[in-house]
Backbone as ProteinMPNN parsed JSONL, in Angstrom:
{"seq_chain_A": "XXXXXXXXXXXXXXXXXXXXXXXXXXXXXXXXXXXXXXXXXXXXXXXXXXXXXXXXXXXXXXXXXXXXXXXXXXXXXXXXXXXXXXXXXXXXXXXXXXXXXXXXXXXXXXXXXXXXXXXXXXXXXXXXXXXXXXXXXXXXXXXXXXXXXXXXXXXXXXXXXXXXXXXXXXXXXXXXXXXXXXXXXXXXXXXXXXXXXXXXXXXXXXXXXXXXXXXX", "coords_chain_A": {"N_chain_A": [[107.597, 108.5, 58.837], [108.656, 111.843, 59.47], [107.679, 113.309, 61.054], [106.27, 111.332, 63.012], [104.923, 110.76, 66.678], [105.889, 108.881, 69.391], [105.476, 107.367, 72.155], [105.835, 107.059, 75.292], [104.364, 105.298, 77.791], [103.296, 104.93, 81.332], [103.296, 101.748, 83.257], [100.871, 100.521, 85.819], [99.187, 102.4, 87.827], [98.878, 104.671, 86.871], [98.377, 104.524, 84.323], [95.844, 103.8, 83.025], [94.653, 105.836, 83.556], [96.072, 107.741, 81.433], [95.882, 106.634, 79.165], [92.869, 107.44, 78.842], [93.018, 110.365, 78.513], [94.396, 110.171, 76.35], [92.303, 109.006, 74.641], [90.865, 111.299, 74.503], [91.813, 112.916, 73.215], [92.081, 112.189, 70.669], [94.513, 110.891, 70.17], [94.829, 107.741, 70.61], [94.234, 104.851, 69.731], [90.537, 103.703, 69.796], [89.844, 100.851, 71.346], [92.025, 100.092, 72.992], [93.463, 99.163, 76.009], [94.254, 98.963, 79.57], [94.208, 95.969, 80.471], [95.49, 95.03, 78.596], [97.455, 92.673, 76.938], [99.668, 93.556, 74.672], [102.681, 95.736, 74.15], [102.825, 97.81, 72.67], [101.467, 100.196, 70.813], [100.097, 101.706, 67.446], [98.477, 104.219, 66.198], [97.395, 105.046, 63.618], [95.9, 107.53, 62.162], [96.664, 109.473, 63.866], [99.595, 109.585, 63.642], [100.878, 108.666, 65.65], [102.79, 106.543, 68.374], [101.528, 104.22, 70.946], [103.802, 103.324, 73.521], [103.701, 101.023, 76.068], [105.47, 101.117, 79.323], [107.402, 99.953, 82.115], [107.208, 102.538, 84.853], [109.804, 103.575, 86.266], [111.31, 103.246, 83.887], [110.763, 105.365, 82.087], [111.662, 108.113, 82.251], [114.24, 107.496, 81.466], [114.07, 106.288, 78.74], [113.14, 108.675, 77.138], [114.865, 110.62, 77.966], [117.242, 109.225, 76.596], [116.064, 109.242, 73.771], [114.765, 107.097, 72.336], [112.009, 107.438, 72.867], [109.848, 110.184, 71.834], [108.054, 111.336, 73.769], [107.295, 111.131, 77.467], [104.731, 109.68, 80.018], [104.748, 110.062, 83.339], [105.352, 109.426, 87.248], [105.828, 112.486, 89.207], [107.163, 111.141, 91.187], [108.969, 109.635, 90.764], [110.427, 110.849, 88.832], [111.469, 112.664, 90.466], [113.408, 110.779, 91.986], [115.078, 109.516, 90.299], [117.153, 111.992, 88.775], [116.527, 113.347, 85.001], [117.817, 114.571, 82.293], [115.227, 116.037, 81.07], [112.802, 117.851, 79.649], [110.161, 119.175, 81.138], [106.947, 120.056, 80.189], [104.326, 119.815, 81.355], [101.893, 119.496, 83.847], [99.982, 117.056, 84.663], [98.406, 116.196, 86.666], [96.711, 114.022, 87.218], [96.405, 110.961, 89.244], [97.491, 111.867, 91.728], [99.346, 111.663, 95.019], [101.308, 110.9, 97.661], [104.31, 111.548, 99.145], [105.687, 109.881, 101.604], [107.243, 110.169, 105.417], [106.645, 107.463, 107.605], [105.87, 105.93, 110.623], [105.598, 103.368, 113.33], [103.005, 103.883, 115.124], [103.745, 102.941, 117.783], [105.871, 104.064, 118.014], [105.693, 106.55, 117.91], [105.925, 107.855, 120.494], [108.736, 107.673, 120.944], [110.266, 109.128, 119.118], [112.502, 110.982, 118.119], [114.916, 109.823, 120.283], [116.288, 108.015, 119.775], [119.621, 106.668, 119.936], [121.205, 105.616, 118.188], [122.003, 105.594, 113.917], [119.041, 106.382, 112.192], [117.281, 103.141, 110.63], [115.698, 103.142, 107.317], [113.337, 102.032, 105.288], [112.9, 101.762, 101.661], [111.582, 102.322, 98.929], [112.7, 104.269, 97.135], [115.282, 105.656, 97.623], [116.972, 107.652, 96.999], [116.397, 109.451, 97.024], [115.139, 109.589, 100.194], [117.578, 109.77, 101.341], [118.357, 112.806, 100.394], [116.508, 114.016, 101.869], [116.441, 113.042, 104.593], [119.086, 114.051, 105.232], [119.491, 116.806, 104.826], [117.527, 117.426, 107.482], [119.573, 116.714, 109.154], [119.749, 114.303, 110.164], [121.213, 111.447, 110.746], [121.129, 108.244, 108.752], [120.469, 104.53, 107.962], [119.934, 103.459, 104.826], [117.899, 100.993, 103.907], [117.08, 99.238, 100.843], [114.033, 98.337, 99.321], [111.91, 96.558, 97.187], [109.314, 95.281, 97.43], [106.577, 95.334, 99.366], [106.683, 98.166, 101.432], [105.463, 98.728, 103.717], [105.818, 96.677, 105.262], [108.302, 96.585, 106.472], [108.688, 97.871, 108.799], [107.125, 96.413, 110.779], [108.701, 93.678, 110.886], [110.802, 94.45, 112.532], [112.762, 95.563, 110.214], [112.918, 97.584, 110.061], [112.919, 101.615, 111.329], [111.83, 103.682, 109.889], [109.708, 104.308, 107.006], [109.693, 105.465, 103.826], [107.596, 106.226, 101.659], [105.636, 106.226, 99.16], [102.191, 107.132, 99.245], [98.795, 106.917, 98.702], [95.299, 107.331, 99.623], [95.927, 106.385, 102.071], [95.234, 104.056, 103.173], [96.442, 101.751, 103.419], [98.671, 102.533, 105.134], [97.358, 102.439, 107.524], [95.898, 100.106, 107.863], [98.068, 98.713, 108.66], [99.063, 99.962, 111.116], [100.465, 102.158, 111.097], [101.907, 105.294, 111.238], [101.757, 108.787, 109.837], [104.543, 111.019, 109.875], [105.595, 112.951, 108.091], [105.605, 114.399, 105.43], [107.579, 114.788, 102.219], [106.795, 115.52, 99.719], [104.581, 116.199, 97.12], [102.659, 114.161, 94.596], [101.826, 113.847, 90.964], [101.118, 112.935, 87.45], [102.822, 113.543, 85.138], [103.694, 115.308, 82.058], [106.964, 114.292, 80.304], [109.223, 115.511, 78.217], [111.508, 115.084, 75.235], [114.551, 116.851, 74.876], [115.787, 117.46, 72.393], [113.558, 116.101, 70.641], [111.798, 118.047, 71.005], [113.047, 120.341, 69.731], [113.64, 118.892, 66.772], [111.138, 118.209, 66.481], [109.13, 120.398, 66.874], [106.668, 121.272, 65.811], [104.624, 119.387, 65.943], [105.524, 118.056, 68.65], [104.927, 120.934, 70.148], [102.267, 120.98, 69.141], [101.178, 118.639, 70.832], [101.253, 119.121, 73.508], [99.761, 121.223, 74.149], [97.291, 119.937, 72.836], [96.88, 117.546, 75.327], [97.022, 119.306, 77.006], [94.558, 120.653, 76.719], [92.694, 118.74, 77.343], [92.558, 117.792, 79.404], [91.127, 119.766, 80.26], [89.087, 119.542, 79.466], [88.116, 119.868, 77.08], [89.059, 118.958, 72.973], [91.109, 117.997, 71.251]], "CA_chain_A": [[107.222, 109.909, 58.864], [109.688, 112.104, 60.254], [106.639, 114.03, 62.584], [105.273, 110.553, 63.877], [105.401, 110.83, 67.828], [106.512, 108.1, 70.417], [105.13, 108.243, 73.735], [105.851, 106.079, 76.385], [103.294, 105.596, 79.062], [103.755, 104.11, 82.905], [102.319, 100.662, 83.696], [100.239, 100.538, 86.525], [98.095, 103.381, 88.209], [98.914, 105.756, 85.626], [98.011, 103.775, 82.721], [94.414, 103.929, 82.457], [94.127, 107.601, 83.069], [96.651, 108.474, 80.468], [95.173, 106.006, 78.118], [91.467, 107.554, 78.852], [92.927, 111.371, 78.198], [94.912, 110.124, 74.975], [91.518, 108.993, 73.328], [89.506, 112.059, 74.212], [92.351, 114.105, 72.108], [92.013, 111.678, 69.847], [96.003, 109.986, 69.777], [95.036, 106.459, 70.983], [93.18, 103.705, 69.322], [89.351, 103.769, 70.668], [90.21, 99.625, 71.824], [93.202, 100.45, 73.553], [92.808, 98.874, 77.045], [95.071, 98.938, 80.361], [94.086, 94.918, 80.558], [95.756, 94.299, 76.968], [98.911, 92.17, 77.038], [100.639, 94.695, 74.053], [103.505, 96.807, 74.703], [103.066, 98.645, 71.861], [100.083, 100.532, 69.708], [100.305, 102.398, 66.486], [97.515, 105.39, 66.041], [97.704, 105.48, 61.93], [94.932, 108.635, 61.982], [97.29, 110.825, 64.184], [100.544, 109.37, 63.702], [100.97, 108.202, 67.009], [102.805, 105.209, 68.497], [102.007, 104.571, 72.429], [104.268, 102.394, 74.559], [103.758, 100.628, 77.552], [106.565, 100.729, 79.703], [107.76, 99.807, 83.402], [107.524, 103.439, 84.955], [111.043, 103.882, 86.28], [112.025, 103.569, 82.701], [110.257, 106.212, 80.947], [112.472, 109.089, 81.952], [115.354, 106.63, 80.379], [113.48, 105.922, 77.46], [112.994, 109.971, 76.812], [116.006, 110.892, 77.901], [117.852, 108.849, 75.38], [115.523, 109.379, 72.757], [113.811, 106.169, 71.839], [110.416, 107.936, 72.163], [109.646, 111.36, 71.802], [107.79, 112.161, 75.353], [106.532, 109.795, 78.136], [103.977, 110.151, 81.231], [105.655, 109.585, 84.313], [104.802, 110.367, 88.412], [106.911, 113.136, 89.923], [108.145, 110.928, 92.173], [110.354, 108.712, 89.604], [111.708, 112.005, 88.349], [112.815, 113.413, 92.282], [113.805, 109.941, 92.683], [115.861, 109.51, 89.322], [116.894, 113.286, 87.924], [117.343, 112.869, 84.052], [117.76, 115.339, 81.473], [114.367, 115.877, 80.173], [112.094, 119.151, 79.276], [109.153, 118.757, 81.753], [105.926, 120.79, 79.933], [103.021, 119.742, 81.732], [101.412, 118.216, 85.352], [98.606, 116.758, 84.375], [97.375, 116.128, 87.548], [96.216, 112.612, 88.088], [97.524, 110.044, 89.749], [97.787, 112.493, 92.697], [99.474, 111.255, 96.021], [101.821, 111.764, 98.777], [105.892, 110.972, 99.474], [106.102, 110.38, 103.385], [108.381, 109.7, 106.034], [105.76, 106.91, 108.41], [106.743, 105.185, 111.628], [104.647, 102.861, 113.737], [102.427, 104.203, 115.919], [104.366, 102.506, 119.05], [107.716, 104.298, 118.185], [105.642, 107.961, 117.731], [106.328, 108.996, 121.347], [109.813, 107.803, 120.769], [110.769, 110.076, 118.52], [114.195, 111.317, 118.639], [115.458, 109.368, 121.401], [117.613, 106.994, 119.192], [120.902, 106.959, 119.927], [121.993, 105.765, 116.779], [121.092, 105.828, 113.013], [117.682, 105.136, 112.304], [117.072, 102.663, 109.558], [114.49, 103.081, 106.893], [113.322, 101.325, 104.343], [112.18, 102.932, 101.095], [111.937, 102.428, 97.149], [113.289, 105.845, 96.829], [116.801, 105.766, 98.551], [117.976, 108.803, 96.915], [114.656, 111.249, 97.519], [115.675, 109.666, 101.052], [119.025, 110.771, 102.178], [118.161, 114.041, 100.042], [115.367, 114.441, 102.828], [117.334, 112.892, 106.447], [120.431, 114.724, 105.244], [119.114, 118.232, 104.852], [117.224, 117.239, 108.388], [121.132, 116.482, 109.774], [119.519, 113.185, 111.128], [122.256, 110.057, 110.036], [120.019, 107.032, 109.074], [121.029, 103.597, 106.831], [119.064, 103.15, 104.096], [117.203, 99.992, 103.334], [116.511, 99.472, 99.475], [113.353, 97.346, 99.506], [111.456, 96.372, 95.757], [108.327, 95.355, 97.436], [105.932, 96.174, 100.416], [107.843, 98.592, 102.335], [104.901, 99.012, 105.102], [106.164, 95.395, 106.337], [109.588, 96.409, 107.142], [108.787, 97.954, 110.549], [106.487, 95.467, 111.672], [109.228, 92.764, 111.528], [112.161, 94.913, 113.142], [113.607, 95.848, 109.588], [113.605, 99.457, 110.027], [112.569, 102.026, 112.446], [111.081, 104.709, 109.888], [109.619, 103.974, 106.013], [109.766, 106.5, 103.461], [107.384, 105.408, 100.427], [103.83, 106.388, 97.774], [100.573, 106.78, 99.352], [97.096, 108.164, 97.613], [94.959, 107.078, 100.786], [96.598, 105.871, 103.89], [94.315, 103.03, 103.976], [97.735, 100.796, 103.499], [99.425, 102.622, 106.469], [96.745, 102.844, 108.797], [95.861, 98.854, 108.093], [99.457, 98.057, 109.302], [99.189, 100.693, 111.882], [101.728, 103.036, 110.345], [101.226, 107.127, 110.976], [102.616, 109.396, 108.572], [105.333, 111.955, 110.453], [105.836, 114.33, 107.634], [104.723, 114.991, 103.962], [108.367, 114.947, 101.709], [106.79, 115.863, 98.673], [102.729, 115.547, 96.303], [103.443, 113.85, 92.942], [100.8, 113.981, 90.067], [101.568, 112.312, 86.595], [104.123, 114.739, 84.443], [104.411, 114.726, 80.38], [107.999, 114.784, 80.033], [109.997, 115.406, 76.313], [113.268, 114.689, 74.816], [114.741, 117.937, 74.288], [115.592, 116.953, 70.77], [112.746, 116.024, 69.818], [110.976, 119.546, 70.997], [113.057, 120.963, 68.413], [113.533, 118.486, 65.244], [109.768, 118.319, 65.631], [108.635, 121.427, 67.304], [105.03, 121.331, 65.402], [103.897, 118.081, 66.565], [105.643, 118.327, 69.955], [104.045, 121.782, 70.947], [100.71, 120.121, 69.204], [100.876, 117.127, 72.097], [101.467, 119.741, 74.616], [98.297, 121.645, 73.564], [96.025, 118.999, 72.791], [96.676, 117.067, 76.484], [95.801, 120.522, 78.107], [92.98, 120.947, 76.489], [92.169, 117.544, 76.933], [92.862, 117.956, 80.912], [90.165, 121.247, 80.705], [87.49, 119.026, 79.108], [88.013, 120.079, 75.299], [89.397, 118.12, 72.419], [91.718, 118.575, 69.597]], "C_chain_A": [[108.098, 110.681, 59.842], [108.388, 113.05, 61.982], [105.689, 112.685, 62.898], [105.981, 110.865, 65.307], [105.357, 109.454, 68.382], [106.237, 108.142, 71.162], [105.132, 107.008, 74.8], [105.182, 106.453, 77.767], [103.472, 104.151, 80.064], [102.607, 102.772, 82.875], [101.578, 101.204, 85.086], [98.943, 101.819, 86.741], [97.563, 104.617, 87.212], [98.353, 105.699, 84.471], [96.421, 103.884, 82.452], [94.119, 105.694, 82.337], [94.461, 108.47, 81.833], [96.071, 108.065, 79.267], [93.357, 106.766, 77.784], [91.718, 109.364, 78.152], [93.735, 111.458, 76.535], [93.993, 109.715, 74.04], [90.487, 110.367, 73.521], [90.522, 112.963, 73.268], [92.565, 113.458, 71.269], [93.649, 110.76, 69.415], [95.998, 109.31, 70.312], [93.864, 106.157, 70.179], [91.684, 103.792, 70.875], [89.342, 102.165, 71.515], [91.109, 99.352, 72.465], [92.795, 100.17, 75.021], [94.248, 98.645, 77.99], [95.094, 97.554, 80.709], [94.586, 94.39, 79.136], [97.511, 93.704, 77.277], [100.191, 92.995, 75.907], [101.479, 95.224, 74.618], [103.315, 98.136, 73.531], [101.554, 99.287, 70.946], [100.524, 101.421, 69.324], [98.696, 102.938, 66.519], [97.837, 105.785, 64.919], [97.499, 107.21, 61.901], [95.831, 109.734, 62.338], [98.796, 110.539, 64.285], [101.165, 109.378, 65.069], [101.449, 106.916, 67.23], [102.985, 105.476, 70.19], [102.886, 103.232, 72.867], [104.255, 102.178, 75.839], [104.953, 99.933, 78.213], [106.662, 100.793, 81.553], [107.943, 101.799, 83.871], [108.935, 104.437, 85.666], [112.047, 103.756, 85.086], [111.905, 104.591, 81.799], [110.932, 107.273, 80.704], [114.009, 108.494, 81.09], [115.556, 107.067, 79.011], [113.499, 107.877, 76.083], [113.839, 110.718, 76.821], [117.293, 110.509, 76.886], [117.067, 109.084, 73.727], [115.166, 108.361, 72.074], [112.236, 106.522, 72.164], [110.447, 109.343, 72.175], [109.133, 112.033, 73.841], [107.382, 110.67, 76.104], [105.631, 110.525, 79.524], [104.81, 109.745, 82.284], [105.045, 110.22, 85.822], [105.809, 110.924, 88.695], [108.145, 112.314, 90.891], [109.051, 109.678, 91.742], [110.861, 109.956, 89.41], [112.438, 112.519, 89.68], [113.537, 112.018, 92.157], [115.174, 109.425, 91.788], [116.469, 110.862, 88.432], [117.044, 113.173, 86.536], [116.994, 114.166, 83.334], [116.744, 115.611, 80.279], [113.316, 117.505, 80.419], [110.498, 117.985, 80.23], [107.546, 120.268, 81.276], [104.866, 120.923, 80.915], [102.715, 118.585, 82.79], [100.211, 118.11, 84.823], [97.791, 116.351, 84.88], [96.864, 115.362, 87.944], [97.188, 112.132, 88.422], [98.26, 110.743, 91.116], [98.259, 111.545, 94.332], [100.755, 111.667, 96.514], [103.68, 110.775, 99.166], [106.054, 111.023, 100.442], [106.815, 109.306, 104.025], [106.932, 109.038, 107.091], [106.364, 105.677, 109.458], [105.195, 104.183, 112.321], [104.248, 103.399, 114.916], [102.968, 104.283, 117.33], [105.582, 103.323, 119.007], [107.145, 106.014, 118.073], [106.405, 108.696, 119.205], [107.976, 108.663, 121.698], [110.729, 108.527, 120.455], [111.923, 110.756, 118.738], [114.721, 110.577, 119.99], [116.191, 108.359, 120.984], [118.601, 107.484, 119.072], [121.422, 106.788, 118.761], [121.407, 105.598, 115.929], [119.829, 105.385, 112.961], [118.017, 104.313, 110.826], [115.853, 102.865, 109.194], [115.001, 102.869, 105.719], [112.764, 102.094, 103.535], [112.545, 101.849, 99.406], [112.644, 103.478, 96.467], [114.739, 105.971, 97.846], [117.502, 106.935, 98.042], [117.06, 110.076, 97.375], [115.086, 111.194, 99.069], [116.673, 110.208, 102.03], [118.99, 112.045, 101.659], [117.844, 114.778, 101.702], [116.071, 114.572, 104.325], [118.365, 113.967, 106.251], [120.039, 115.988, 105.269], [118.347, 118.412, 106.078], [118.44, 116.815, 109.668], [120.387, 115.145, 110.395], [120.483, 111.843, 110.2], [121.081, 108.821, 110.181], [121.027, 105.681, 108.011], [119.53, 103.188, 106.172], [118.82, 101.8, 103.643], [116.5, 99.779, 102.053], [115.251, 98.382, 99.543], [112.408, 97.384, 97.697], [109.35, 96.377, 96.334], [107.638, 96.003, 98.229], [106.579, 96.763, 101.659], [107.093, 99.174, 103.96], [105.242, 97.766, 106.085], [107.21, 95.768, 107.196], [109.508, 96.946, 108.689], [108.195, 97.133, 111.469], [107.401, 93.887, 112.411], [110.527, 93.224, 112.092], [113.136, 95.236, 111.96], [114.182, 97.126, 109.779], [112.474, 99.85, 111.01], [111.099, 102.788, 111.642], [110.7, 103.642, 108.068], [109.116, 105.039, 105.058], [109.007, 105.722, 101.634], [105.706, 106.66, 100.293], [103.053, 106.264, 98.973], [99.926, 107.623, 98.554], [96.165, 108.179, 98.905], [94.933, 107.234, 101.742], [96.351, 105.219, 104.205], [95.477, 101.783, 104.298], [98.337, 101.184, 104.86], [99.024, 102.086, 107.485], [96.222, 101.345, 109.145], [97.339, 98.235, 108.733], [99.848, 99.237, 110.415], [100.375, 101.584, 112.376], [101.05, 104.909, 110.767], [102.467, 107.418, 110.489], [103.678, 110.457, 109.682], [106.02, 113.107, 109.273], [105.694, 113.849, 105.888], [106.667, 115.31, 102.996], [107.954, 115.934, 99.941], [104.904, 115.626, 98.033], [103.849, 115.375, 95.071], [101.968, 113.609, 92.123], [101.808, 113.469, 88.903], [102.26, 113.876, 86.034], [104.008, 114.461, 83.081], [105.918, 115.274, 80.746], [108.593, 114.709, 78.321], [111.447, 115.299, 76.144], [113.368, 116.059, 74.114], [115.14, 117.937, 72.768], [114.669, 116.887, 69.78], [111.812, 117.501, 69.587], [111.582, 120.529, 70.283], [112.9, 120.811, 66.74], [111.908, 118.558, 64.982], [108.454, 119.167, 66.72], [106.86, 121.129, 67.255], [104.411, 120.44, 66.022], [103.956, 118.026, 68.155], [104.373, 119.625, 70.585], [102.36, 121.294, 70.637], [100.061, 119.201, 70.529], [100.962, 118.212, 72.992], [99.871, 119.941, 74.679], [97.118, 121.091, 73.682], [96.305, 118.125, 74.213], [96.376, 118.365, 77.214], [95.071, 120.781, 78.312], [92.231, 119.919, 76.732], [91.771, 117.842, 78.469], [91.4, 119.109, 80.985], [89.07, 120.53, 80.15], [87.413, 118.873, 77.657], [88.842, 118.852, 74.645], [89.8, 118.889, 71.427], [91.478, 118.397, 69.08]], "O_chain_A": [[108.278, 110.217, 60.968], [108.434, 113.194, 63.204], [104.478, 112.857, 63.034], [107.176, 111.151, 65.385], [104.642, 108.723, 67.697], [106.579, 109.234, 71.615], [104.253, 106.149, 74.869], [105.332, 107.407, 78.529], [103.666, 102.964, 79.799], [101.419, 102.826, 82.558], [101.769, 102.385, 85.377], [98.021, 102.047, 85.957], [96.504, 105.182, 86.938], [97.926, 106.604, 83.755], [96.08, 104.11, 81.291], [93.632, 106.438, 81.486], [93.815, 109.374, 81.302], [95.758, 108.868, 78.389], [92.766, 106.62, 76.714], [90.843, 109.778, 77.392], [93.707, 112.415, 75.762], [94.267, 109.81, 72.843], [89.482, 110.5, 72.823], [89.954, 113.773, 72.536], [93.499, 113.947, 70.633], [93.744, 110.083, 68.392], [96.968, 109.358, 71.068], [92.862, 106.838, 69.963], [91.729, 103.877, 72.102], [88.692, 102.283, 72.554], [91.2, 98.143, 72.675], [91.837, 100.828, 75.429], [95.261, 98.234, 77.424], [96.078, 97.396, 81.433], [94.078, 93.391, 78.626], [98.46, 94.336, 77.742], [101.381, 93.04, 76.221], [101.26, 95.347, 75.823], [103.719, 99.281, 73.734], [100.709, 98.488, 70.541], [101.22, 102.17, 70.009], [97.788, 102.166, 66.827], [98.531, 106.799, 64.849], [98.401, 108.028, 61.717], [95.973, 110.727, 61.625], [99.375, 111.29, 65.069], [101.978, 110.242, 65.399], [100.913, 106.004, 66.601], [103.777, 106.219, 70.77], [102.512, 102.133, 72.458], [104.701, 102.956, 76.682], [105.403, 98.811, 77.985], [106.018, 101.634, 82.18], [108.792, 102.406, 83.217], [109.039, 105.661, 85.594], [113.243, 104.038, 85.148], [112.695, 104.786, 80.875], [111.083, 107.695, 79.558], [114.638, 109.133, 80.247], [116.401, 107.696, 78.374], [113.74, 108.07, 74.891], [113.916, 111.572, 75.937], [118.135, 111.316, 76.492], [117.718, 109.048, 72.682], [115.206, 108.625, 70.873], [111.341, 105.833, 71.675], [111.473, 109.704, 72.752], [109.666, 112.765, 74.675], [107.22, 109.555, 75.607], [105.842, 111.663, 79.941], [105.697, 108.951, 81.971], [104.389, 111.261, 85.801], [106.86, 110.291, 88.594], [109.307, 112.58, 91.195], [109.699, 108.947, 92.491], [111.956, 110.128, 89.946], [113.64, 112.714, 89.863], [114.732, 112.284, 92.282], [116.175, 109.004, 92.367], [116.217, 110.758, 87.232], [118.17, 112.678, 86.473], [116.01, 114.815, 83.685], [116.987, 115.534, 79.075], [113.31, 118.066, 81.514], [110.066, 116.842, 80.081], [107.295, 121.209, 82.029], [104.509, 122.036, 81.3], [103.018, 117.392, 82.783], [99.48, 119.066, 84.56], [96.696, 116.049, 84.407], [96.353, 115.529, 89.051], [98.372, 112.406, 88.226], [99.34, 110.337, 91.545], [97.41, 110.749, 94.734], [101.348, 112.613, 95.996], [103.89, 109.578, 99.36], [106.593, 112.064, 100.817], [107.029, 108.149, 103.661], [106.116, 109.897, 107.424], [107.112, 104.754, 109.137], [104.048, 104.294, 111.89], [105.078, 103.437, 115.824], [102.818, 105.277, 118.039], [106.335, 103.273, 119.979], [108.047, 106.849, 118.138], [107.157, 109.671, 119.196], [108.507, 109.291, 122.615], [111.774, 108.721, 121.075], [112.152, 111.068, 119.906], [114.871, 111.447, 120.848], [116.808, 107.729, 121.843], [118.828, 108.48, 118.384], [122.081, 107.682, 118.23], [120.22, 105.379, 116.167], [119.42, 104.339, 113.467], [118.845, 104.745, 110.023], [114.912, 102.873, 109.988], [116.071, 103.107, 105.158], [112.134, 103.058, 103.97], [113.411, 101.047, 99.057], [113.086, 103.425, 95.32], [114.717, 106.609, 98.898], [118.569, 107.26, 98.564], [117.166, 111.192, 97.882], [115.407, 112.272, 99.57], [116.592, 110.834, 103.086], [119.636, 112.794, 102.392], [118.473, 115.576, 102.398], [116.246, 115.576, 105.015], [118.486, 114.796, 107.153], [120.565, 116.405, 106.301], [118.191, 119.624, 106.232], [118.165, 116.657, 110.857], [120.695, 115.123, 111.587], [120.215, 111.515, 109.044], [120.403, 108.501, 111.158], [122.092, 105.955, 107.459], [118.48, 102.799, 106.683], [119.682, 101.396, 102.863], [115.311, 100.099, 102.04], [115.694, 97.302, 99.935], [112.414, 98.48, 97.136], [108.442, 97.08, 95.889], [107.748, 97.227, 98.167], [106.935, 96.132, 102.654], [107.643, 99.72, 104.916], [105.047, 97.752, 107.3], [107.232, 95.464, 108.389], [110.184, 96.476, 109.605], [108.519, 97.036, 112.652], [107.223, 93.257, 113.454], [111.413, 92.371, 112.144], [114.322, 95.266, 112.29], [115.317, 97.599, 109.716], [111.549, 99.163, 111.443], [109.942, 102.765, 112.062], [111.239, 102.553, 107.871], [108.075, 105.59, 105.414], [109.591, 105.039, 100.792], [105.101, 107.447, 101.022], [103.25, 105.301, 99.714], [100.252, 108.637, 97.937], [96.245, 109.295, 99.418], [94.216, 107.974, 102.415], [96.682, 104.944, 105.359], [95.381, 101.021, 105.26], [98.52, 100.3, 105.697], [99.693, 101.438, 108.29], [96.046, 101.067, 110.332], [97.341, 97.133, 109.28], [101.058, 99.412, 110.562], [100.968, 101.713, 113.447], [99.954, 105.419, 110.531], [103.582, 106.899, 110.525], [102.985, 110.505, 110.698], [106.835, 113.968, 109.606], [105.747, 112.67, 105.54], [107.014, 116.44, 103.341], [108.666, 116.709, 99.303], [104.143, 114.871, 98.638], [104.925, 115.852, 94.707], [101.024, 113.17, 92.78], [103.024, 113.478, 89.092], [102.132, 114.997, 86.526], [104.224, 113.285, 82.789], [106.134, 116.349, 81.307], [108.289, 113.863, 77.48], [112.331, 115.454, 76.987], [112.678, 116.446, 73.17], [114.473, 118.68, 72.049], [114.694, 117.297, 68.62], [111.316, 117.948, 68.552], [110.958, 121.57, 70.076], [112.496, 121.569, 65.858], [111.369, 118.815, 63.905], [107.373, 118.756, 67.142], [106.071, 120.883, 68.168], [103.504, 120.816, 66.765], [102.964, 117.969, 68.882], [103.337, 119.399, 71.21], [101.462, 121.23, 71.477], [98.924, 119.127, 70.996], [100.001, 117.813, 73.65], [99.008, 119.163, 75.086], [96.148, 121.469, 74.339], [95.137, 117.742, 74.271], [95.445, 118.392, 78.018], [94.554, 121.127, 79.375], [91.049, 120.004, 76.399], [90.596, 118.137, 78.687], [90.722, 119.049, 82.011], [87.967, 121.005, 80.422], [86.801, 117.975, 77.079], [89.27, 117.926, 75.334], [89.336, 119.887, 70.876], [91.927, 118.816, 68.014]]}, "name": "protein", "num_of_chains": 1, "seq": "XXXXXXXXXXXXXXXXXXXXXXXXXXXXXXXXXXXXXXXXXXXXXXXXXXXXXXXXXXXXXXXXXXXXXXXXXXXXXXXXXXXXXXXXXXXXXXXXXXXXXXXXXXXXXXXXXXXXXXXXXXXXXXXXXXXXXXXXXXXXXXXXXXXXXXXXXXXXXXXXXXXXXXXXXXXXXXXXXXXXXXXXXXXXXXXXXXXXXXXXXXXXXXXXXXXXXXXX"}
């Protein structure tokens, strides 16, 4: 069908919410579960296919045009820029991009002579941030828990996701400044928001209304 849509949706935190607002507008299977080993589900009724994908891929995925739109948090798109039509914040999945040091190094604060190091998942949102602050730092790319790295002398500062703080404040981390809020995003493949306008502005529509309580 040339108007079936594509929609690639984020593993983790994201995934149940998007999954819970894609059956009240009716474009997900009512069995559709964030505990299902699938990558993939077809929605016959509304010509719908969702995919579950790693969420640093989705702007990829949309950007090249192997799905039509995908959910994604703001802070993959600051962190990756890609060429994609951003409609709609949809508001969950709300939390916070900060620069957090350890408690012991607060009344330190500027008194390093030389770069600081910090560790981060985001190394480009990073030097965006120090560099427009003129402070010279070396960036530490880290994959996993990036509240460890100051505890064992990796880095001074750590620049990463919270929703909470209960993670910081258990590793006795304080936050020193607020970079950015990120909430989930629909993004679209500009392509597709024209070959298939109708359907596209439809998905816009029906997740807004979905977001306000109503249903398409």
């Amino acid at each position: 069908m040339k108007d079936t849509l594509t929609i690639a949706l984020s593993k983790g935190k994201l995934l149940e919410p998007a999954l819970d607002l894609f059956k009240r507008v009716g474009l997900a299977p009512k069995d559709i579960s964030p505990e299902s080993r699938r990558l993939i589900f077809e929605h016959q009724a509304s010509g719908t296919t969702l995919m579950i994908v790693r969420p640093s891929d989705v702007p990829t995925y949309v950007e090249y045009g192997v799905v039509d739109a995908g959910i994604v948090g703001a802070d993959v798109l600051m962190e990756q820029p890609t060429d994609v039509y951003e409609p709609l914040d949809l508001g969950f999945g709300s939390c916070r991009l900060v620069v957090a040091a350890p408690k012991s190094e607060i009344q330190q604060d500027g008194r390093h002579a030389t770069r600081l190091r910090v560790a981060t998942k985001y190394p480009n949102v990073t030097e965006r941030y120090f560099t427009q602050k003129g402070i010279p730092i070396e960036i530490i790319k880290l994959y996993g828990s990036v509240e460890l790295a100051p505890l064992v002398g990796l880095s001074d500062r750590i620049v990463d996701l919270v929703s909470t703080g209960n993670t910081l404040r258990a590793h006795d981390l304080v936050v020193m400044d607020v970079i950015a809020e990120s909430t989930a995003r629909l993004i679209v493949n500009r392509a597709s928001l024209k070959l298939k306008y109708r359907r596209m502005n439809g998905l816009i529509e029906a997740l807004r209304s979905g977001l306000q309580g109503g249903r398409s």
